[in-house]
Structures are given as structure tokens and as C-alpha cells.
Backbone as a chain_set.jsonl record, in Angstrom:
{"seq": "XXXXXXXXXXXXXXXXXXXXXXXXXXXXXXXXXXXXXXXXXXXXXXXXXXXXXXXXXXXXXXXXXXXXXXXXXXXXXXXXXXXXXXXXXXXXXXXXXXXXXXXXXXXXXXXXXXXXXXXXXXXXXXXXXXXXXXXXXXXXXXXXXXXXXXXXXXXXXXXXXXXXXXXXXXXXXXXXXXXXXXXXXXXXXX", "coords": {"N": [[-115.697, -4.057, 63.492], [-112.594, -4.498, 62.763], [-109.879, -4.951, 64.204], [-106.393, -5.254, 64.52], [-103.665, -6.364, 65.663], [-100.963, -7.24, 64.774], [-101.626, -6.522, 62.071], [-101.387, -3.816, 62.236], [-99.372, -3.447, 63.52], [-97.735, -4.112, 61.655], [-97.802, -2.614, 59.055], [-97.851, 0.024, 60.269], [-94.623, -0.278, 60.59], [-94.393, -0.133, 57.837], [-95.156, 2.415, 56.663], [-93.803, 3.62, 58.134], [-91.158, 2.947, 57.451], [-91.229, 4.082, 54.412], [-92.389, 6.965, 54.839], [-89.929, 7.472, 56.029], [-88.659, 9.658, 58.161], [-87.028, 9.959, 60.159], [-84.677, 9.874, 58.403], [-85.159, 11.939, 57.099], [-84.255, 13.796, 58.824], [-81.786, 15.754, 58.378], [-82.67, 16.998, 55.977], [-85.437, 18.682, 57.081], [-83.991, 20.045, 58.381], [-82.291, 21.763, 57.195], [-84.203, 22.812, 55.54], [-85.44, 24.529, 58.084], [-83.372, 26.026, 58.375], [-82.993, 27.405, 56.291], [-85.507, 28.957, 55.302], [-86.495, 29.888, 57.709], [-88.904, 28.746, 60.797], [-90.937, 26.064, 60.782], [-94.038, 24.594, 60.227], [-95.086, 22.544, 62.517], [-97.373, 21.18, 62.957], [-99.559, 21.772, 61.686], [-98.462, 20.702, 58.974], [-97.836, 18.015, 59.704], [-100.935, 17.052, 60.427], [-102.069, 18.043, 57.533], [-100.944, 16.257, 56.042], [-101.59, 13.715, 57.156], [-104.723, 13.824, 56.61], [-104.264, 13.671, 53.891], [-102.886, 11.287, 53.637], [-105.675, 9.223, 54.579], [-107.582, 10.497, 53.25], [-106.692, 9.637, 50.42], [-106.505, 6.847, 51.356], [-109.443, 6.15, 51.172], [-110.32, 7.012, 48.71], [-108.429, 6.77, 46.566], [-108.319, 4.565, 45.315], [-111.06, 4.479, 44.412], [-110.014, 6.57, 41.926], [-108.421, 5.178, 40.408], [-109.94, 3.13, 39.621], [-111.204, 4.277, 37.914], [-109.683, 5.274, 35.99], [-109.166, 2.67, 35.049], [-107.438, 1.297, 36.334], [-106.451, -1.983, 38.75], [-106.198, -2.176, 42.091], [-104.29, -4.61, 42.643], [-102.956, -3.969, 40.412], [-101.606, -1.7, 40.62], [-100.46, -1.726, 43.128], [-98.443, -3.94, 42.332], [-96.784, -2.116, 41.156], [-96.2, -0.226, 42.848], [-94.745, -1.725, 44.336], [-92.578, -2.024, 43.301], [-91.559, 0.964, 43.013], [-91.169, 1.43, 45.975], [-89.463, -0.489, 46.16], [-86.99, 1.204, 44.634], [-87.629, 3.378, 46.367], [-86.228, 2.14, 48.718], [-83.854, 0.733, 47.626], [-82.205, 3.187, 47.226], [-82.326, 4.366, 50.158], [-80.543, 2.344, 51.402], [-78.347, 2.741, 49.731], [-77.185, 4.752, 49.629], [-77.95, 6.882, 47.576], [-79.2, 8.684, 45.11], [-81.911, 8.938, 43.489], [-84.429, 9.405, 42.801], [-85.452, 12.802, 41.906], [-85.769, 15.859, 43.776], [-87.285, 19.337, 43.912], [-85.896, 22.116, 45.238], [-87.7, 23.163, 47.536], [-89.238, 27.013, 47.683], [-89.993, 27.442, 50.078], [-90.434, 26.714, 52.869], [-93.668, 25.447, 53.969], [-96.554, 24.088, 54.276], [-96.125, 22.07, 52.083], [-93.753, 21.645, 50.833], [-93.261, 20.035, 53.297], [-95.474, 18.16, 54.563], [-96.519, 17.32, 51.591], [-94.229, 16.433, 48.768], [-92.937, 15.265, 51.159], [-93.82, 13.926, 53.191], [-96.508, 12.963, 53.027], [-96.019, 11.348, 50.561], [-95.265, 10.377, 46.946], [-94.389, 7.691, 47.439], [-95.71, 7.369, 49.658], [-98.122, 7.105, 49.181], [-98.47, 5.061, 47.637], [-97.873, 3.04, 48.759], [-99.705, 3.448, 50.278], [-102.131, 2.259, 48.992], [-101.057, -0.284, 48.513], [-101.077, -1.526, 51.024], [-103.714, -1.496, 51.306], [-104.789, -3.318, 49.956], [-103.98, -5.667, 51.067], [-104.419, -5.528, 53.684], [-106.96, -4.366, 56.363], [-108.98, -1.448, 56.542], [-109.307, 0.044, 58.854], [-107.523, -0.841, 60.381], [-104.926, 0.504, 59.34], [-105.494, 3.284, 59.17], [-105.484, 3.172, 61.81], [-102.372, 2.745, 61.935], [-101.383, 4.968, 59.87], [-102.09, 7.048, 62.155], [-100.333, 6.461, 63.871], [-97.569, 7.147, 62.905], [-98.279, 9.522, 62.061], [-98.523, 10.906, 64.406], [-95.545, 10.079, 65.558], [-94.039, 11.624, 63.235], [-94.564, 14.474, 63.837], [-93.789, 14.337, 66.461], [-90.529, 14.06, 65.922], [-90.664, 15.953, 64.06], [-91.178, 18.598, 65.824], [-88.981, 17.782, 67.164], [-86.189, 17.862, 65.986], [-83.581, 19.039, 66.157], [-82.513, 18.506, 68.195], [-82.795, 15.707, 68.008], [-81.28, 15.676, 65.786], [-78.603, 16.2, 67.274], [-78.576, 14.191, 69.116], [-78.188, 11.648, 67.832], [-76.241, 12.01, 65.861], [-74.837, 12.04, 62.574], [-73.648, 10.051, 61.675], [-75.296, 7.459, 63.204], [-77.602, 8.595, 62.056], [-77.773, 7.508, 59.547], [-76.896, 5.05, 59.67], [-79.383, 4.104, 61.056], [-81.277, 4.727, 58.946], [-80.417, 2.872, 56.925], [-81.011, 0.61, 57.804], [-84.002, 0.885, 58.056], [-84.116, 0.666, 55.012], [-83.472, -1.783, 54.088], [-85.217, -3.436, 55.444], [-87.542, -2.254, 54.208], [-86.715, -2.95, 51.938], [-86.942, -5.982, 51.444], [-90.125, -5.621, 52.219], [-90.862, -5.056, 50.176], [-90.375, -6.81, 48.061], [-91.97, -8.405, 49.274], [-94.437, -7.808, 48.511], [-94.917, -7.54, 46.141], [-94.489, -10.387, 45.487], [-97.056, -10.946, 46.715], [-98.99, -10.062, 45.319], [-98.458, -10.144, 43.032], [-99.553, -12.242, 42.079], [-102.244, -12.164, 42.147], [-102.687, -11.087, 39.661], [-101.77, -12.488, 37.231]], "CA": [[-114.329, -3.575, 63.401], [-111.157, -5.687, 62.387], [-108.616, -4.175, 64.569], [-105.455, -6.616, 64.649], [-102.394, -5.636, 66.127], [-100.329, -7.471, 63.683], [-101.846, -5.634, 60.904], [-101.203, -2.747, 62.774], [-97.831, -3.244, 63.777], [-96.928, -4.016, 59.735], [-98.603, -1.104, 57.975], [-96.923, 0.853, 60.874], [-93.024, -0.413, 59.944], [-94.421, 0.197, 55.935], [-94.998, 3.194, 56.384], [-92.77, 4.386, 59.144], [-89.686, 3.289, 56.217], [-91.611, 4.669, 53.761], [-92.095, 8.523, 54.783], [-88.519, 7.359, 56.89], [-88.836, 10.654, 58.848], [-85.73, 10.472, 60.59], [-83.73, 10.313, 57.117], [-85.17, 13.259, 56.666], [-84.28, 15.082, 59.742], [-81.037, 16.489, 57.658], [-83.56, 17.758, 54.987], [-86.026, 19.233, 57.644], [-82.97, 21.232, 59.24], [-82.043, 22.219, 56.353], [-84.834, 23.967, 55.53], [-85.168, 25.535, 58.924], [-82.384, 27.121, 58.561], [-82.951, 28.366, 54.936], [-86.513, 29.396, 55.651], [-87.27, 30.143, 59.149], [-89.934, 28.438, 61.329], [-91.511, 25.097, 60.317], [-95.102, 24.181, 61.24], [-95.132, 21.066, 62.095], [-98.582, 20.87, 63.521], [-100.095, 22.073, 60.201], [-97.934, 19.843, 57.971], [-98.776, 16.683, 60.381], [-102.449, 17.345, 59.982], [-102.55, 17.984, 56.533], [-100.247, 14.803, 55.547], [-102.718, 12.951, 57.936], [-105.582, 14.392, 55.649], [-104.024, 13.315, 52.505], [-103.331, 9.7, 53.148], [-106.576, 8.88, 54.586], [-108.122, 10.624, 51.941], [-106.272, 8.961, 49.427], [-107.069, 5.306, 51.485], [-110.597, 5.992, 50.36], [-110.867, 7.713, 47.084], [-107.03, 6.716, 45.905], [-108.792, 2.799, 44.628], [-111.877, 4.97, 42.95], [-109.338, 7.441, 40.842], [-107.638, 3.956, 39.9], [-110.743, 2.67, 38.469], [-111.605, 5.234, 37.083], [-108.61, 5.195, 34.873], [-109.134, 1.614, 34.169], [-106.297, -0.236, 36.779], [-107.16, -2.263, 39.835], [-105.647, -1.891, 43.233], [-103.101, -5.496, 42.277], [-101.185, -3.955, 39.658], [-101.015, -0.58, 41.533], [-99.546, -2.464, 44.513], [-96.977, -4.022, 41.672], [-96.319, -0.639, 40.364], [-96.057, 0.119, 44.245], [-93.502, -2.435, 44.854], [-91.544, -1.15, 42.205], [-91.22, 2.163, 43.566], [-90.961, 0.834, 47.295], [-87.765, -1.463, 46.11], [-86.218, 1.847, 44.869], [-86.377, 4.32, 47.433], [-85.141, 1.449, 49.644], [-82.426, 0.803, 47.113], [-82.169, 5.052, 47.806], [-81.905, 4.247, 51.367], [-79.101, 1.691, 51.831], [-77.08, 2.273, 48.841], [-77.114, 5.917, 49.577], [-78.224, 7.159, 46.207], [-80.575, 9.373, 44.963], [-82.65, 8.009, 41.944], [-85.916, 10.493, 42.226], [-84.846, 14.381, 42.111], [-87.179, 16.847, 43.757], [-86.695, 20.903, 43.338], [-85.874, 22.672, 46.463], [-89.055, 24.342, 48.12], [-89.017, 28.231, 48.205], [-90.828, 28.216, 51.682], [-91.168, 25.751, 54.55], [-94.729, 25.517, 54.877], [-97.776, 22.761, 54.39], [-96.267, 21.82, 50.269], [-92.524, 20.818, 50.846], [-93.136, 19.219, 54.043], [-96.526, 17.3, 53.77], [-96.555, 16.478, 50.185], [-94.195, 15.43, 49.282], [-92.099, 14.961, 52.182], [-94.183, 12.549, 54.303], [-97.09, 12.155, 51.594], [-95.076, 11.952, 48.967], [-95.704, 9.478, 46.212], [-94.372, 6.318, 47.876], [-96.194, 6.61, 51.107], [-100.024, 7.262, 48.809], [-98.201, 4.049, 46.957], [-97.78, 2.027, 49.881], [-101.07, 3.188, 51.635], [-102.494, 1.651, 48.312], [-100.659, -1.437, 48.479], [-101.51, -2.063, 51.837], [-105.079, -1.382, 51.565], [-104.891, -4.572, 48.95], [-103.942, -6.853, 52.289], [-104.76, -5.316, 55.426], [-108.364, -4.104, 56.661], [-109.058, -0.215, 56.217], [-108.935, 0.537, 60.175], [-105.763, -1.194, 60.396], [-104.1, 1.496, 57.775], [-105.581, 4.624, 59.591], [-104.028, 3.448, 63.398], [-101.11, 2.708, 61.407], [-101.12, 6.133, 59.392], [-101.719, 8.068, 63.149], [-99.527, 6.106, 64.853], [-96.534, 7.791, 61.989], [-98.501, 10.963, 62.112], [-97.749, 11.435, 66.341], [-93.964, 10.368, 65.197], [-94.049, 12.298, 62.333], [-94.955, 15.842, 64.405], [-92.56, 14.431, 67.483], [-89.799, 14.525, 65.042], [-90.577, 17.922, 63.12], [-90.802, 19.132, 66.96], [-87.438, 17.896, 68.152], [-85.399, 17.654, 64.875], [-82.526, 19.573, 66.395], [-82.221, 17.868, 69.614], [-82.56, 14.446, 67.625], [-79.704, 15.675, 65.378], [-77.344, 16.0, 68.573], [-78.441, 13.047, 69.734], [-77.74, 10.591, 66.574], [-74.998, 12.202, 64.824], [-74.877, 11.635, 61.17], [-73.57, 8.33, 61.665], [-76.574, 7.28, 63.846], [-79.157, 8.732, 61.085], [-77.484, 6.843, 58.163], [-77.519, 3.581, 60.404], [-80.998, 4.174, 61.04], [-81.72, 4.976, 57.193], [-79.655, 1.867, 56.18], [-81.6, -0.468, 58.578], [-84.989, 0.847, 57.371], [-83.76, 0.296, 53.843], [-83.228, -3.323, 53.754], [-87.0, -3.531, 56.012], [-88.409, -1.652, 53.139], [-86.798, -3.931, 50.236], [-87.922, -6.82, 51.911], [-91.519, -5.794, 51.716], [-91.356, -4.153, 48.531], [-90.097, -8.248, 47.77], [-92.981, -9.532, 49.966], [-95.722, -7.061, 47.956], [-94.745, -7.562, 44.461], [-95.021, -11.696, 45.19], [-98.286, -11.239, 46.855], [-100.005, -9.315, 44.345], [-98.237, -10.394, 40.648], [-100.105, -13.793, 41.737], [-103.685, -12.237, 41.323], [-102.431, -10.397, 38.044], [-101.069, -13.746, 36.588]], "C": [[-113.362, -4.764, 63.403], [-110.139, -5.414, 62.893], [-107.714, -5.204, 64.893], [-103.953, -5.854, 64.645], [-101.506, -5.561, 65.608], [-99.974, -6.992, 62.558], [-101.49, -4.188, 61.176], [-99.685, -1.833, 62.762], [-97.072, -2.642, 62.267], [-96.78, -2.772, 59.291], [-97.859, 0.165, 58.942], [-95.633, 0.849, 60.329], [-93.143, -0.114, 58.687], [-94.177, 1.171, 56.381], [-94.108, 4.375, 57.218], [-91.265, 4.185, 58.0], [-90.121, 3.604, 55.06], [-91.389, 6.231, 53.775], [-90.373, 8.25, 55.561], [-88.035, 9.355, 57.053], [-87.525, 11.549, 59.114], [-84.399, 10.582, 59.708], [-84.215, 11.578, 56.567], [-84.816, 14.58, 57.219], [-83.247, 16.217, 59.045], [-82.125, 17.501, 56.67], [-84.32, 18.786, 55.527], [-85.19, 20.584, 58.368], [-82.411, 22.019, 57.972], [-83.215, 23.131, 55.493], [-85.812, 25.224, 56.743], [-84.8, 26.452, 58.698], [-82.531, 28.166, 57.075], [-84.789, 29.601, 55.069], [-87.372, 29.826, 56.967], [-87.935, 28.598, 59.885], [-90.665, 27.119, 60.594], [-92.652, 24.745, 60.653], [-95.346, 22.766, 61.223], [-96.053, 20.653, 62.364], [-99.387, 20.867, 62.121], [-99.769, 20.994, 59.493], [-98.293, 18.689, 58.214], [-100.159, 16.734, 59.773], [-102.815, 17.198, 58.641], [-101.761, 16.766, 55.608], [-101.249, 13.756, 55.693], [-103.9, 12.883, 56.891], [-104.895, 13.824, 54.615], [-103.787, 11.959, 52.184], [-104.82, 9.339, 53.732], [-107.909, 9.124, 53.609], [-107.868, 9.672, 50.167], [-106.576, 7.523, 49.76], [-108.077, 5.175, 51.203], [-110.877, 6.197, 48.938], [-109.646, 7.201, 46.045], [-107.807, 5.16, 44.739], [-109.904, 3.518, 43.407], [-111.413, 5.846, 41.885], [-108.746, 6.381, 39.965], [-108.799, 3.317, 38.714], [-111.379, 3.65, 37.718], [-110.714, 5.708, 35.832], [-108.546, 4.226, 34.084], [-107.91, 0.272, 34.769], [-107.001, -0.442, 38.294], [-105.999, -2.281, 40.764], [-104.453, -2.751, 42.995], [-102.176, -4.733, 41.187], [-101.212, -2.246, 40.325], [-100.493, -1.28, 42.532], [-98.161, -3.246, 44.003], [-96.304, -3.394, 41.458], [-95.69, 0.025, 41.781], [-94.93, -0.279, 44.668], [-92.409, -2.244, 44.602], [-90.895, 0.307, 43.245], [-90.901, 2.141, 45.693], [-89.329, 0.547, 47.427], [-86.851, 0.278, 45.907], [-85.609, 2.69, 45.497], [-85.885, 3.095, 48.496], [-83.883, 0.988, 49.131], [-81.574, 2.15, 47.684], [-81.283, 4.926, 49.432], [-80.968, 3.282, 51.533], [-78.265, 2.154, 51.063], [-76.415, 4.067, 48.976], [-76.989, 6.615, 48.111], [-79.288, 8.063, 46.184], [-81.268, 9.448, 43.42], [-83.915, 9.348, 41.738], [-85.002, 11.839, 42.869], [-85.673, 15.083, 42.066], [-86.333, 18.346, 44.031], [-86.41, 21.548, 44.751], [-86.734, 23.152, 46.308], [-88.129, 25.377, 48.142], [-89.36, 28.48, 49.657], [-90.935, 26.626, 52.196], [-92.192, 25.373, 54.999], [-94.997, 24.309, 54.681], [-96.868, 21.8, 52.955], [-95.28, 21.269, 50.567], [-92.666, 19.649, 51.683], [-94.146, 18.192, 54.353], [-96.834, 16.84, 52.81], [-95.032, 17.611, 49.926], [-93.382, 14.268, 50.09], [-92.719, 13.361, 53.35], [-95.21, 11.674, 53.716], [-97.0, 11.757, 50.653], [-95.651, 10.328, 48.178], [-95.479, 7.898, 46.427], [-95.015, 5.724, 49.26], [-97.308, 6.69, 50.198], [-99.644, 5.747, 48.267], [-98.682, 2.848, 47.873], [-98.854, 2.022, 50.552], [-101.79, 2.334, 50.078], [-102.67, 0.522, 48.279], [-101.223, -2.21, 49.792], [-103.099, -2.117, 51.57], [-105.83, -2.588, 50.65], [-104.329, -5.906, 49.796], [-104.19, -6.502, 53.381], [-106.865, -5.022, 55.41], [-108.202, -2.453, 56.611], [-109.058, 0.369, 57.701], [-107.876, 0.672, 60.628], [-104.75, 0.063, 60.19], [-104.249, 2.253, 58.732], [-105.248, 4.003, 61.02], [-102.63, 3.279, 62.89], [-100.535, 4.408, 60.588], [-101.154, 7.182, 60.891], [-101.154, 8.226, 63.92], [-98.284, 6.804, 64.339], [-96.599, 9.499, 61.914], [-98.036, 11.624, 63.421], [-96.24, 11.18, 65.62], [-93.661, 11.579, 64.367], [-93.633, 13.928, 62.903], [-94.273, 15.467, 65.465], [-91.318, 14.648, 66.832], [-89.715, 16.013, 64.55], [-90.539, 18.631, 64.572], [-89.337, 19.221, 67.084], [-86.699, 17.764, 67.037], [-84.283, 18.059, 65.063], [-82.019, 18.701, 67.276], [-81.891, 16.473, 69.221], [-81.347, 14.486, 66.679], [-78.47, 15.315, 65.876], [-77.281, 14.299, 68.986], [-77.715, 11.842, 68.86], [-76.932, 10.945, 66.428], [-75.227, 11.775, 63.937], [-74.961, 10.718, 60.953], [-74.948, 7.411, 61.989], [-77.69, 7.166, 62.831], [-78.771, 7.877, 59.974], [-77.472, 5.331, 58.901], [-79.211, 3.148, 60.249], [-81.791, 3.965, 59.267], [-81.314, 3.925, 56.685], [-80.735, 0.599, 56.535], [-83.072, -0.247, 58.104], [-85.309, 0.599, 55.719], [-84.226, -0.43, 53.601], [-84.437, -3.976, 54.324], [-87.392, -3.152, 54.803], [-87.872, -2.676, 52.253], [-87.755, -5.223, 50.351], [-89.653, -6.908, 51.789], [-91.849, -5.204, 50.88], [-91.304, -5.674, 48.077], [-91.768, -8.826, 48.076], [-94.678, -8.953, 49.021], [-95.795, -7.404, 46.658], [-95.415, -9.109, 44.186], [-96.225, -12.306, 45.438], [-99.249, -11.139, 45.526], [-99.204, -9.516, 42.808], [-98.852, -11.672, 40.538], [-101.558, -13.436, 41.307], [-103.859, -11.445, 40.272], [-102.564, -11.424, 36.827], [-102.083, -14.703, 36.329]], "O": [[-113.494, -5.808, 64.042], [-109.165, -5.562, 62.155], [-108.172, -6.125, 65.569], [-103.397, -5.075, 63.871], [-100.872, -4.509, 65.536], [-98.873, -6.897, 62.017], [-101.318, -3.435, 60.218], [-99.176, -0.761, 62.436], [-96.418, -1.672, 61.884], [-95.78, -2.061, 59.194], [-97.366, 1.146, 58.385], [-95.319, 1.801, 59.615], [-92.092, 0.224, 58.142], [-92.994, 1.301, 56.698], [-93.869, 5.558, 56.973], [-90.475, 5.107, 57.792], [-89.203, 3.394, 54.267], [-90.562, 6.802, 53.065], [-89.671, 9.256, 55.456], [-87.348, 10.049, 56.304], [-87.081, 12.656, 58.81], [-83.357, 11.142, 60.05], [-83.655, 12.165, 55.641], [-84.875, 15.729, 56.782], [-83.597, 17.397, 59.039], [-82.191, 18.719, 56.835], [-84.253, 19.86, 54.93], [-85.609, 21.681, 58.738], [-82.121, 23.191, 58.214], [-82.872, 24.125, 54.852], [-86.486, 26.221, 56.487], [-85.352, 27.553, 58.693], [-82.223, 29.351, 56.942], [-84.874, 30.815, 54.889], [-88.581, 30.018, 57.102], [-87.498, 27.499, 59.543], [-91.004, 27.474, 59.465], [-92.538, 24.378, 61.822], [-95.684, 22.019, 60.305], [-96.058, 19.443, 62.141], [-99.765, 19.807, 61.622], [-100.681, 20.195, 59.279], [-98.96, 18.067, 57.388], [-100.349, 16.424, 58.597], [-103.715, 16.41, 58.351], [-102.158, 16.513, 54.47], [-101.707, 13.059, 54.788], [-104.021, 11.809, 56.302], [-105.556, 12.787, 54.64], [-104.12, 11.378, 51.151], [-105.352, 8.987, 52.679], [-108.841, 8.379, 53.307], [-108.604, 9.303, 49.252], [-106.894, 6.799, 48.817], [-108.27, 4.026, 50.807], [-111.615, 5.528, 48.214], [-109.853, 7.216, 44.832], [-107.631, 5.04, 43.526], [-109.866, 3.376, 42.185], [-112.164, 6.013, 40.924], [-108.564, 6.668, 38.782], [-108.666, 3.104, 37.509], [-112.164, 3.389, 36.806], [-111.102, 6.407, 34.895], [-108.159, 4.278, 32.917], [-107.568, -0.82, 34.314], [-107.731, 0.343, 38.9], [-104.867, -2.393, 40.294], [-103.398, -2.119, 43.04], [-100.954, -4.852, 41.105], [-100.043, -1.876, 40.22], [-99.319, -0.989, 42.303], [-97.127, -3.33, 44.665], [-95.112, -3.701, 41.451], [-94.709, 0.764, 41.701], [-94.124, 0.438, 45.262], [-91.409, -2.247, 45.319], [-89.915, 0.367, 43.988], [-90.399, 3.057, 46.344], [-88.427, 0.948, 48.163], [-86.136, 0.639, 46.842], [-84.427, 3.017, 45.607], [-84.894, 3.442, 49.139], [-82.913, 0.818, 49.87], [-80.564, 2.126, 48.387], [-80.136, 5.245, 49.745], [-80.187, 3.899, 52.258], [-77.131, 2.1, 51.539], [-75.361, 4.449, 48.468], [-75.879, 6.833, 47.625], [-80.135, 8.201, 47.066], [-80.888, 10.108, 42.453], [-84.147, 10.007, 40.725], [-84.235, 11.913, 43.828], [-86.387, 15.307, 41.088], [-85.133, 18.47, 44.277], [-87.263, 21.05, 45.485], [-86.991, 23.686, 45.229], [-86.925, 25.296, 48.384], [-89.077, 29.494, 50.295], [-91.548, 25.665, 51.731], [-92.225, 24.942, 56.151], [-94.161, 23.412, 54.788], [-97.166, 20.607, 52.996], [-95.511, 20.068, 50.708], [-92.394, 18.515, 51.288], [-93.609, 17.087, 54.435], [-97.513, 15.816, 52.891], [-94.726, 18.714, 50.378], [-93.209, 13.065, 49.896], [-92.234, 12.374, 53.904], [-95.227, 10.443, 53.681], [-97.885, 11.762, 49.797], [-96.265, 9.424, 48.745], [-96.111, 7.018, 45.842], [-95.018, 4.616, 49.797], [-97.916, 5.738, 50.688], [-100.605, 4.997, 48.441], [-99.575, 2.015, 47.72], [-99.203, 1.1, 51.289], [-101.995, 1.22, 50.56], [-103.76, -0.025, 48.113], [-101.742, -3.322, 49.696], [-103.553, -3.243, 51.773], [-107.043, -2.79, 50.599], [-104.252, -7.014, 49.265], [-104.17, -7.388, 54.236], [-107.712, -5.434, 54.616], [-107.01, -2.148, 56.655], [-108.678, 1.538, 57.635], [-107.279, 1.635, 61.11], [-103.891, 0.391, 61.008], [-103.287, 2.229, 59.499], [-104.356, 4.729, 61.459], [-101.728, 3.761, 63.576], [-99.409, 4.862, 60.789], [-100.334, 8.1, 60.888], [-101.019, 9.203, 64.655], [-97.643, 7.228, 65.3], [-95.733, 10.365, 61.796], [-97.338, 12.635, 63.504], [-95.757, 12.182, 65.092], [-93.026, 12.506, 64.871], [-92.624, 14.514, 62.511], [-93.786, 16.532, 65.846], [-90.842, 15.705, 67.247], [-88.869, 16.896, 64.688], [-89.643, 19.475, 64.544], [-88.624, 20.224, 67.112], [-86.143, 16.777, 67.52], [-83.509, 17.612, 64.216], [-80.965, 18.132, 66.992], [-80.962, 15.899, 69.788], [-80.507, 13.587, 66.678], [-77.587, 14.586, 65.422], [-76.344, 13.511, 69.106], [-76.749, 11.218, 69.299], [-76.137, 10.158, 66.942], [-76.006, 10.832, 64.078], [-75.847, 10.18, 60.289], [-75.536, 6.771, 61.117], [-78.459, 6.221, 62.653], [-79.763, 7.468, 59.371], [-78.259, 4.509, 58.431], [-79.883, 2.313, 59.644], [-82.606, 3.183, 58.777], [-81.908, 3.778, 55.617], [-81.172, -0.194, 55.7], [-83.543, -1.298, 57.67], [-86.428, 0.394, 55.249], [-85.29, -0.382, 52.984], [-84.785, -5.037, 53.806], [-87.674, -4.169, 54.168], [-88.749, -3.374, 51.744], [-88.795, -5.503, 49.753], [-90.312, -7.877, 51.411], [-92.989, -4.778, 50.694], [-92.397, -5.964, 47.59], [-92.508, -9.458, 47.323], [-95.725, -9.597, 48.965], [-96.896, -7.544, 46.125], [-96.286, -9.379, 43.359], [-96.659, -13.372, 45.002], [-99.981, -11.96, 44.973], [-99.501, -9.003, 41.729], [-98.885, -12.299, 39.48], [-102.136, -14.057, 40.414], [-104.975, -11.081, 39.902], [-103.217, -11.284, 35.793], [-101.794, -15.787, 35.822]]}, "num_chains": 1, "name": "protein.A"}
């Protein structure tokens, strides 16, 4: 086992401003209120389930198409830089459909799985160690499901202001290593 705290820590802050949770708490209350009841135990779980699934099998669907893990981790970086453009500049560049229902689909894919965290578990899995990733993916998954728990209570607490601070500050973390991913990996492309 390769367990390294470092690696740990990282792949944690990726992907903690990646799914960026608590920019979503508006979104999550918002479909509370339109749909009832949220499970957040379910949705955790099956998010959980979908990147670790995808940290194994996500590299063999890749070759199997014909690209290798480096220019998916460019292609990664790409899409990294913009939702963190997304997040500071307050913008919204990708446009998803409102869910009819609240359940496992809106809020697990692709709310927390969504196409830039399978990106990013990609990218990482092209510099870290594969243990690393999954304490880093369950360490987001416990946040993840403390959040969808208290989402009201953390509303009060932040205020708007608060969550767009928060969202601003994970931003400019995220460009940064969308920066730091692109220059790792366009060197063993090149």
C-alpha cells in the first residue's frame, strides 16, 4: 500500500472544488423545496459507486476508444479551468435541464459525479497512487452526505454572501490545478 497523506490531502482539495458541494447547497434547497425529501444516503452511496468505478474501468473505456489517460487529463484540465472560471467569475458556461424528481439521477450524477469530478478522478489517477484517490473520494463522500444532511442549517449559517466567498475561493484553488494538470501532462503528450 502507498498511502501518503499529501496525496491524500491533494486529490481531497481536487475534488472537494470539483463536486464544490457547498456551491451547490442553493441548488440542493432548491430542489427540496420543489420536490420534497432528498436522500442523501442513497445519492452519497451511489456517487461513491460511480467514481470508484470509474477510477478502475474509466482508463479501460479510454483505451478502448483509442486515447491514453495524458491527453484525457489535458482534456480534463480544460474542463477543470472552466467550471473554475464558472466558479469565480460567477457564470454559467455548461447548462443542465432541471431534474423532474430529487432522487439518485439529479443529485449523484451529475451533481457530485458529474462529468468534471469522473474528469478529475481521471486526471488524478495519472499522478497519484489508486488508494490515495479512493480515501480522497470517501473523505468528499462523508462531506458530501454531511452537507445534503444539514443543507438548511448550513444555509442560515453562511448566508449567500458566505457561500459565494466560499465558491470564489475554491475557484481560483481549482484554476490553479487545472494550470498545474495541463503542464504536467501536455509534457508526456509533446
Amino acid at each position: 500500500m502507498n498511502f501518503d497523506f499529501k496525496e491524500i490531502a491533494t486529490a481531497s482539495m481536487v475534488l472537494f472544488a470539483v463536486i464544490d458541494i457547498l456551491g451547490s447547497i442553493p441548488i440542493v434547497i432548491s430542489l427540496r423545496q420543489k420536490v420534497g425529501h432528498i436522500q442523501s444516503g442513497k445519492a452519497s452511496i451511489v456517487a461513491a459507486c460511480l467514481m470508484v468505478a470509474f477510477l478502475f474501468v474509466g482508463e479501460s473505456i479510454l483505451n478502448l476508444i483509442g486515447i491514453d489517460v495524458n491527453s484525457f487529463a489535458v482534456a480534463g484540465a480544460f474542463v477543470i479551468f472552466f467550471l473554475a472560471l464558472e466558479m469565480v467569475l460567477g457564470v454559467t458556461l455548461f447548462k443542465d435541464d432541471e431534474p423532474e424528481s430529487a432522487s439518485v439521477v439529479p443529485i449523484a450524477f451529475p451533481m457530485i459525479a458529474g462529468a468534471g469530478t469522473l474528469t478529475s478522478i481521471l486526471a488524478l489517477r495519472a499522478e497519484y497512487y489508486v488508494e490515495n484517490i479512493i480515501v480522497a473520494i470517501l473523505v468528499n463522500i462523508v462531506f458530501v452526505f454531511a452537507v445534503l444532511k444539514s443543507s438548511k442549517k448550513i444555509e442560515r449559517v453562511l448566508s449567500q454572501n458566505g457561500l459565494s466567498v466560499i465558491r470564489k475561493v475554491f475557484g481560483v484553488i481549482l484554476l490553479a490545478i487545472s494550470v498545474k494538470l495541463f503542464a504536467t501532462n501536455i509534457n508526456a503528450l509533446l
